[in-house]
C-alpha positions in Angstrom: 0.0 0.0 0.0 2.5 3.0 0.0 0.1 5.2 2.1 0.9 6.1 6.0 -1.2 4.7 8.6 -3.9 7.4 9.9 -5.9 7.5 13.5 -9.3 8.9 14.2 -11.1 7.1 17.0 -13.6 7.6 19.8 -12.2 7.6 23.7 -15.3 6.6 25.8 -17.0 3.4 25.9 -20.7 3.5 25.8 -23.2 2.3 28.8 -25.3 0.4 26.8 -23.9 -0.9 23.5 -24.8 1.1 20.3 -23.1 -0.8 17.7 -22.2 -5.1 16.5 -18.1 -5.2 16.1 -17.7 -7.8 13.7 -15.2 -8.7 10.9 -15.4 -6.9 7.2 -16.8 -8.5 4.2 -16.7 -7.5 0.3 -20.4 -6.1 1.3 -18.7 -3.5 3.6 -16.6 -1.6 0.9 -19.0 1.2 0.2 -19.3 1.6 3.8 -15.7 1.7 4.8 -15.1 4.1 2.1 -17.4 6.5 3.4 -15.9 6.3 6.8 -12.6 7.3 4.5 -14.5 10.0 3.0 -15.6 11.3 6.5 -12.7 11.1 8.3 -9.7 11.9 6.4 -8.8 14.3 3.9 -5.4 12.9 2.6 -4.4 9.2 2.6 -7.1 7.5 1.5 -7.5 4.0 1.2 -8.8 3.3 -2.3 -11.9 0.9 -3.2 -9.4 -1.3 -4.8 -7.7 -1.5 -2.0 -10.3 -2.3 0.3 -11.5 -5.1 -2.2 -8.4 -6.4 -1.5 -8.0 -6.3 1.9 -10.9 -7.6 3.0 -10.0 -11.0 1.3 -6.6 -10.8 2.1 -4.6 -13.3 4.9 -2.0 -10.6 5.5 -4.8 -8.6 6.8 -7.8 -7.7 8.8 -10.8 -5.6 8.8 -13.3 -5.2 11.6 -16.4 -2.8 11.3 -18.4 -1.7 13.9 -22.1 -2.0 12.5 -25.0 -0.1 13.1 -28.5 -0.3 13.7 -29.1 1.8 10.9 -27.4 -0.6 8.3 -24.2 1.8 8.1 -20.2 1.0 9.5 -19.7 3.8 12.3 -16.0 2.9 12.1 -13.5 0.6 11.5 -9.7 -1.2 12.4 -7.5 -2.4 9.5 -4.1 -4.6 11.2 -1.5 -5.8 8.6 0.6 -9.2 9.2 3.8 -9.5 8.3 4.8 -13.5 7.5 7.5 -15.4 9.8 7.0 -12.1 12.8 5.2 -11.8 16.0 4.3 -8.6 15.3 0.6 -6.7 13.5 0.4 -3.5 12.8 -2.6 -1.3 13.2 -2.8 0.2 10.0 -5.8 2.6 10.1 -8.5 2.8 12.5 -11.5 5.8 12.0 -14.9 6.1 13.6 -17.2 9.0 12.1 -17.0 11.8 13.7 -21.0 11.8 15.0 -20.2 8.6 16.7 -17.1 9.8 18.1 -17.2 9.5 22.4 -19.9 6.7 22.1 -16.9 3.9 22.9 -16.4 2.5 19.2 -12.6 3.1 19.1 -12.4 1.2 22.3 -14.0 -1.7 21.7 -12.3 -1.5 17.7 -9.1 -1.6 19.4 -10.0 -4.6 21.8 -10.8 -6.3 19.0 -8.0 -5.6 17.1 -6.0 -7.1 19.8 -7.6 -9.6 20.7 -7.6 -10.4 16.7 -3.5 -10.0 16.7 -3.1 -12.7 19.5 -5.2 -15.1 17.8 -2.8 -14.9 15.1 -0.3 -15.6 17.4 0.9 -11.9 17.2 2.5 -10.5 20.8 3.2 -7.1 19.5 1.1 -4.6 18.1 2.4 -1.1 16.3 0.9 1.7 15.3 1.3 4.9 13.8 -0.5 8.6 14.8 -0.6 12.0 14.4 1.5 14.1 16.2 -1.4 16.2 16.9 -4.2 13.9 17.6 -4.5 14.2 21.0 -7.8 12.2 21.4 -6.0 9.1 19.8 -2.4 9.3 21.8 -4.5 9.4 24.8 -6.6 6.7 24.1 -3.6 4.5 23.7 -2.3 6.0 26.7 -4.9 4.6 28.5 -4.9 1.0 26.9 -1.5 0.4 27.8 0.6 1.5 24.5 4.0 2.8 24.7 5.8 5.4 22.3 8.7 4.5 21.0 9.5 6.5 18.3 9.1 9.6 16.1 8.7 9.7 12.1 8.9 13.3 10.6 7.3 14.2 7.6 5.7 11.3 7.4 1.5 12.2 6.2 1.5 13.5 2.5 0.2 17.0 4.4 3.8 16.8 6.3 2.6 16.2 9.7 5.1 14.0 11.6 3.8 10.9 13.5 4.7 9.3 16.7 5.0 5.3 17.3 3.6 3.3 19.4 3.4 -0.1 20.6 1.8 -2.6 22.8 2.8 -6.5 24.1 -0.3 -8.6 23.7 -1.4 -10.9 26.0 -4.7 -12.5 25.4 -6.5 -13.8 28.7 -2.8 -14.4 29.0 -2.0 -17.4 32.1 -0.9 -16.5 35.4 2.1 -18.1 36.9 3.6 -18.7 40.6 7.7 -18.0 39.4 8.3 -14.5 40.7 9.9 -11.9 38.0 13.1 -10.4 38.4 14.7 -7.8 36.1 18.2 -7.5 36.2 20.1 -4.4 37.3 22.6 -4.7 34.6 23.7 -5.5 31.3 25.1 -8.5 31.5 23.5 -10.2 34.6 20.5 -12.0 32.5 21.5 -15.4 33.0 22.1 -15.4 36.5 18.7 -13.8 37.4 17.0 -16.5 35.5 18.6 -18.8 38.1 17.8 -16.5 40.6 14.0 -16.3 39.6 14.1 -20.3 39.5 15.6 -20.6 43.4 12.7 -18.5 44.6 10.4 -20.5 42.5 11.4 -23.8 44.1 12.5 -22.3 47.4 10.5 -21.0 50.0 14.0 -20.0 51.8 15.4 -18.0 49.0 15.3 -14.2 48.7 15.9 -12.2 45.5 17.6 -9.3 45.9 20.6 -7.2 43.6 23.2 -8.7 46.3 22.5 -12.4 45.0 22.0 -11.4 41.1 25.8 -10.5 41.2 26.6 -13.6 43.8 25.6 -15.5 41.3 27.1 -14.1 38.6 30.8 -14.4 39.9 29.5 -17.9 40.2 28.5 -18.4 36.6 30.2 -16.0 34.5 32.5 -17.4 31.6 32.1 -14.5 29.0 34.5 -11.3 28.1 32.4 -8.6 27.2 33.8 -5.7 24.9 34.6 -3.6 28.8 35.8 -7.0 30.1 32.2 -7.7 32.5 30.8 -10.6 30.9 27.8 -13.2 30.6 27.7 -17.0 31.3 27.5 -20.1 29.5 24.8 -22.7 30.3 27.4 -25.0 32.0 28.1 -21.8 34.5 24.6 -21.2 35.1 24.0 -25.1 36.0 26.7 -25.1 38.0 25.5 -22.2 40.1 22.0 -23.7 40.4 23.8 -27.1 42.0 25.4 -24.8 44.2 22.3 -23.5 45.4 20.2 -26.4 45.4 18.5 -27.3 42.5 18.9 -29.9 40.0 20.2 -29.0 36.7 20.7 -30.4 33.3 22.1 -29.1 30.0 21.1 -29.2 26.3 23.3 -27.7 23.9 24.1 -28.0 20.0 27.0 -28.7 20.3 30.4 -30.0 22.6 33.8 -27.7 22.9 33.9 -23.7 23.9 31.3 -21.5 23.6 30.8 -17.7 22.2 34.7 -17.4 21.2 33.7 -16.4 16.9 33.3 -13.1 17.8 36.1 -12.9 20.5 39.4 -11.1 18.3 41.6 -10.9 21.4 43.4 -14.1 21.9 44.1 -13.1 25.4 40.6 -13.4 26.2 39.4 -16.1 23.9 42.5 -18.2 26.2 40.8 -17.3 29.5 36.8 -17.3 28.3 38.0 -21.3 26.9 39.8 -22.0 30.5 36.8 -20.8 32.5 34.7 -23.3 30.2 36.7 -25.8 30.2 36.4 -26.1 34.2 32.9 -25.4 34.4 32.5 -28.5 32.7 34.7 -30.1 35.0 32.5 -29.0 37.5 29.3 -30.4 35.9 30.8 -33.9 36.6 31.3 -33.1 40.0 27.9 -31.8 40.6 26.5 -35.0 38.5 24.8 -32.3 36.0 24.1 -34.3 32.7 24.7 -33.0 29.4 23.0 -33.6 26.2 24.6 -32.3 23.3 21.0 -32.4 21.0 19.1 -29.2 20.8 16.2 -29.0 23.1 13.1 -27.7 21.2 9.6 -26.6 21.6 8.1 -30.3 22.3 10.7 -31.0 25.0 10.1 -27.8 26.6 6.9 -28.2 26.8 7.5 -31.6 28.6 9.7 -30.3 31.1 7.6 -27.5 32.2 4.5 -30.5 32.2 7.0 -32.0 35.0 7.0 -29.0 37.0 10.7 -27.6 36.0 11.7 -24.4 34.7 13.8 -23.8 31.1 16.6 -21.3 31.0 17.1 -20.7 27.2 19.8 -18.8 25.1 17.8 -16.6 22.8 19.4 -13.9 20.2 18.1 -10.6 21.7 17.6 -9.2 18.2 13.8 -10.7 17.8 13.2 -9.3 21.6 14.8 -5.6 21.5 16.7 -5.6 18.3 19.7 -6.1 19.6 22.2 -9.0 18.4 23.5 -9.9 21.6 23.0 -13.5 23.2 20.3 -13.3 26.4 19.0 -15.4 28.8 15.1 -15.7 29.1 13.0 -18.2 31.8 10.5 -20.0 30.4 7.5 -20.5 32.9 4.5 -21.7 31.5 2.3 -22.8 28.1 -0.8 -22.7 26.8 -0.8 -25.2 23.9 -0.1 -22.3 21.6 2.8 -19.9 23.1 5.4 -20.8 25.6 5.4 -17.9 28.4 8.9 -16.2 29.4 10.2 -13.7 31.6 12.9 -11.7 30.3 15.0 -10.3 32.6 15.7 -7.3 30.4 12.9 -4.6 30.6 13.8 -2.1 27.7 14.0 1.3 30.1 14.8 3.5 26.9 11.0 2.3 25.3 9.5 2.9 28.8 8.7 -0.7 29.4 7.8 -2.0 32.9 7.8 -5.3 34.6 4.3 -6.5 33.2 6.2 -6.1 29.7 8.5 -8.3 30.4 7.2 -10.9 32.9 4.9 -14.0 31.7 5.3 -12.5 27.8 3.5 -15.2 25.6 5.6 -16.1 22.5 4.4 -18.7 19.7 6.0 -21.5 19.3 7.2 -21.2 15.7 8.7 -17.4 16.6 10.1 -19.2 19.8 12.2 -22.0 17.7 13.2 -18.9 15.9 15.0 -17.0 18.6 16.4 -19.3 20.2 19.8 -19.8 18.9 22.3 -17.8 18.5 25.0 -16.2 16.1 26.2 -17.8 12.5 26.5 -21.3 13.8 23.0 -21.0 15.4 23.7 -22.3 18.5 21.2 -23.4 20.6 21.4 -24.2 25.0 19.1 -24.3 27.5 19.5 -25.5 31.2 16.3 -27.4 32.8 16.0 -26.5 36.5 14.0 -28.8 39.0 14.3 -28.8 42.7 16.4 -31.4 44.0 
């Protein structure tokens, strides 16, 4: 389509319901094209285009119907193949039905539309000035996180927003944790699963870096540096838990992209008797990939699923990261990441119990060119 997405929508939900919201059919066209006529001046969507659309799988239109026969507004989302993320297109309600709650219940709809298609992210587009709209999605929970300028064919500049969809979502006992800095994830995904399986254990930033000095194998670029799945079973044994690993592949891990030899010598040492240590602490290794199936069998046996993920799908950064997978719903496997993106104002209920499909979940985790893959399945002892 080559046109920018527009917003015009209503703010207050009615107290007795005025209108059906249902999905679009080729019927509605001459209705959602005088919704276009009514609401926006520039941008239009054509009749072609909505032809289209309303057949298409890479889309969705919902219409909120009248009693009267006519559309008093309407959501289009757009799916983009092999992502977790829709996008919220266009959404307009006419203007003499704007306050009686149709936006609302459009944009519940468009979620609730998203996650069916196993979609945890939705993004939209607004107008800088339309302060009805970037209030609305105040209020249901969007966040901005970004600016485009120049970006209407009029020139107005829009802002970005997005939103981490849950569904009816599932609840889950493992506490959350975020980490207090960069390169802590690993050890605070043991740290969540000790206060999962004991009563006796109390999180707390003293712990997260206790941990850490046990676990860490990794240089980073300022010399602080990350773990390898044999560190992080290792600490758990040290603190109680039973631990196992799965991993792609035997010999030294995350040396590719290390250039100094210096350090590639000492990240290889520190590996080397971390896996010394495994034998010690009778921790089995398995040197198969663990997928989605197996996962979903550990967590079935009450354990927990540390997994290396590539942080670019997450927060689109290509680092490794460690995420705990706590729960599924026969469609999604439920994490929390340990990261909460400050910079994009997340909080903790972005990042704790975040549902990701199974086919986006294979996806992420592995990491780097050789795509490797580890996870470390925790179970009290």
């Amino acid at each position: 389509m080559g046109t920018p997405s527009r917003v015009v929508s209503a703010v207050a939900p009615p107290s007795s319901p005025l209108y059906t919201v249902r999905p679009a059919g080729a019927a509605d066209v001459d209705g959602l094209l005088a919704i276009e006529a009514a609401c926006f001046d520039t941008d239009r969507i054509t009749r072609r285009s909505f032809r289209k659309l309303v057949e298409a799988p890479t889309a969705a239109i919902t219409v909120a119907s009248l009693p009267d026969g006519r559309l008093g507004g309407y959501t289009l989302l757009l799916f983009r193949a092999g992502t977790g993320m829709a996008r919220l297109y266009s959404i307009a309600v006419l203007p003499e039905m704007r306050g009686s709650g149709i936006g609302t219940a459009l944009m519940a709809e468009a979620e609730r539309t998203a996650f069916a298609r196993d979609r945890f992210l939705l993004r939209l587009e607004v107008r800088e000035d339309n302060e009805g709209a970037i209030a609305l999605y105040g209020r249901l929970g969007y966040r901005r996180i970004g600016r485009y300028l120049d970006y209407y064919e009029d020139h107005a500049d829009a802002l970005r927003f997005e939103k981490r969809l849950r569904g009816t979502g599932q609840s889950t006992a493992v506490p959350y944790y975020e980490q207090t800095t960069d390169f802590t994830c690993g050890p605070c995904c043991v740290m969540m699963a000790l206060a999962h399986f004991r009563a006796d254990y109390a999180m707390s930033p003293v712990e997260e870096i206790k941990l850490w000095r046990q676990a860490t194998t990794v240089f980073m670029m300022a010399g602080l540096g990350g773990c390898d799945p044999h560190g992080l079973a290792v600490s758990a044994a040290r603190n109680g838990l039973s631990a196992s690993i799965h991993i792609s592949r035997e010999g030294s891990l995350f040396l590719a992209s290390v250039r100094n030899p210096e350090k590639r010598r000492v990240m290889a040492l520190a590996q080397e008797d971390f896996r010394r240590q495994t034998i010690a602490f009778d921790i089995p290794i398995t040197y198969r990939p663990i997928d989605v199936a197996a996962i979903r069998a550990a967590l079935a046996d009450g354990a927990l699923v540390i997994v290396l993920i590539s942080a670019y799908r997450m927060f689109g950064q290509k680092v490794p990261h460690w995420v705990l997978v706590v729960g599924d719903d026969g469609r999604h496997l439920f994490i929390h990441d340990p990261w909460v993106e400050d910079r994009k104002h997340e909080t903790h209920n972005d990042a704790a119990n975040l549902p990701i499909p199974y086919a986006d979940f294979e996806h992420m985790a592995r990491w780097g060119r050789e795509a490797l893959r580890a996870a470390v399945v925790l179970r009290p002892r």
